[in-house]
C-alpha positions in Angstrom: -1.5 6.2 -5.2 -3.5 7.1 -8.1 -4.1 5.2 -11.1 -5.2 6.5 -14.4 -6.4 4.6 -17.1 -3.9 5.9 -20.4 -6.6 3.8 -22.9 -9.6 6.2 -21.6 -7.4 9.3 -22.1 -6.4 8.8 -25.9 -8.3 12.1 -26.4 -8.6 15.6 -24.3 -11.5 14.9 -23.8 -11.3 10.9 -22.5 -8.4 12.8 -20.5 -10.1 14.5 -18.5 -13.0 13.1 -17.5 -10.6 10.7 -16.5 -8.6 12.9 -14.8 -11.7 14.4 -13.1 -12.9 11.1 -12.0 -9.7 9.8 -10.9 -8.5 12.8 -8.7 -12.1 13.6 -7.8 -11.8 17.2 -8.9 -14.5 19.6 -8.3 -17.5 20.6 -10.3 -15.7 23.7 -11.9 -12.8 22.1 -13.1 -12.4 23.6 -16.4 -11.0 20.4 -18.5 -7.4 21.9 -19.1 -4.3 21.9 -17.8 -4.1 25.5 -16.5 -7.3 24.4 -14.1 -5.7 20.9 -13.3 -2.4 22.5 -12.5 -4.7 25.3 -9.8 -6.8 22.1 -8.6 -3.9 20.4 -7.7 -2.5 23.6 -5.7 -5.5 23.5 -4.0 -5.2 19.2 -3.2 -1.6 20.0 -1.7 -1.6 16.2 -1.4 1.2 15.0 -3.5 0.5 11.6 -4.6 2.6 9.1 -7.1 0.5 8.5 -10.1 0.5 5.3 -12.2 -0.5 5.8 -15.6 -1.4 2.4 -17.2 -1.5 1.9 -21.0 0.3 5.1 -21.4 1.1 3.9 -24.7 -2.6 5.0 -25.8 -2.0 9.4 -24.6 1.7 9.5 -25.8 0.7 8.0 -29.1 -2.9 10.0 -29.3 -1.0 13.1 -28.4 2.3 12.9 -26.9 3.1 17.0 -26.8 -0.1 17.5 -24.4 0.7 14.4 -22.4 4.1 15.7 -22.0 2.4 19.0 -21.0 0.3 16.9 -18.8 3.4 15.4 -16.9 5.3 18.5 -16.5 1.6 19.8 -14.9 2.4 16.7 -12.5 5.6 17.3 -11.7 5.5 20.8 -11.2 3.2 19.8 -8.5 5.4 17.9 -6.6 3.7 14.5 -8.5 5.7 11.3 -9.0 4.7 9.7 -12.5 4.8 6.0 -13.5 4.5 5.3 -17.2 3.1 1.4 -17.3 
């Protein structure tokens, strides 16, 4: 399980460093969703996610955090919204 903090991710940036600490992506991730979506093909580890506070992303930007989930699920990702 992986847990993501929604508070640190109420910008694209705050996203993803998140993300990148969270998932422990490499050094070239590229900090959008085109590279997470190819650095989670590589993981081929699907995972469920928790995203706490996700009241902070939707309401910072919900049509990239629903860009995000669909980069998720497309990936075979299970997502909890807390």
């Amino acid at each position: 399980m992986i847990v993501l903090d929604g508070a640190r991710m109420d910008s694209r940036a705050g996203l993803h460093a998140e993300l990148r600490e969270k998932l422990s992506l490499p050094d070239y991730y590229g900090n959008n969703l085109d590279a997470l979506n190819d650095c989670l093909g590589e993981l081929g580890e699907r995972q469920l996610v928790v995203i706490e506070s996700a009241g902070a992303l939707l309401e910072a930007d919900a049509a990239y955090a629903a860009r995000l989930l669909r980069v998720f699920s497309d990936n075979g990702m299970q997502v909890l919204l807390d």
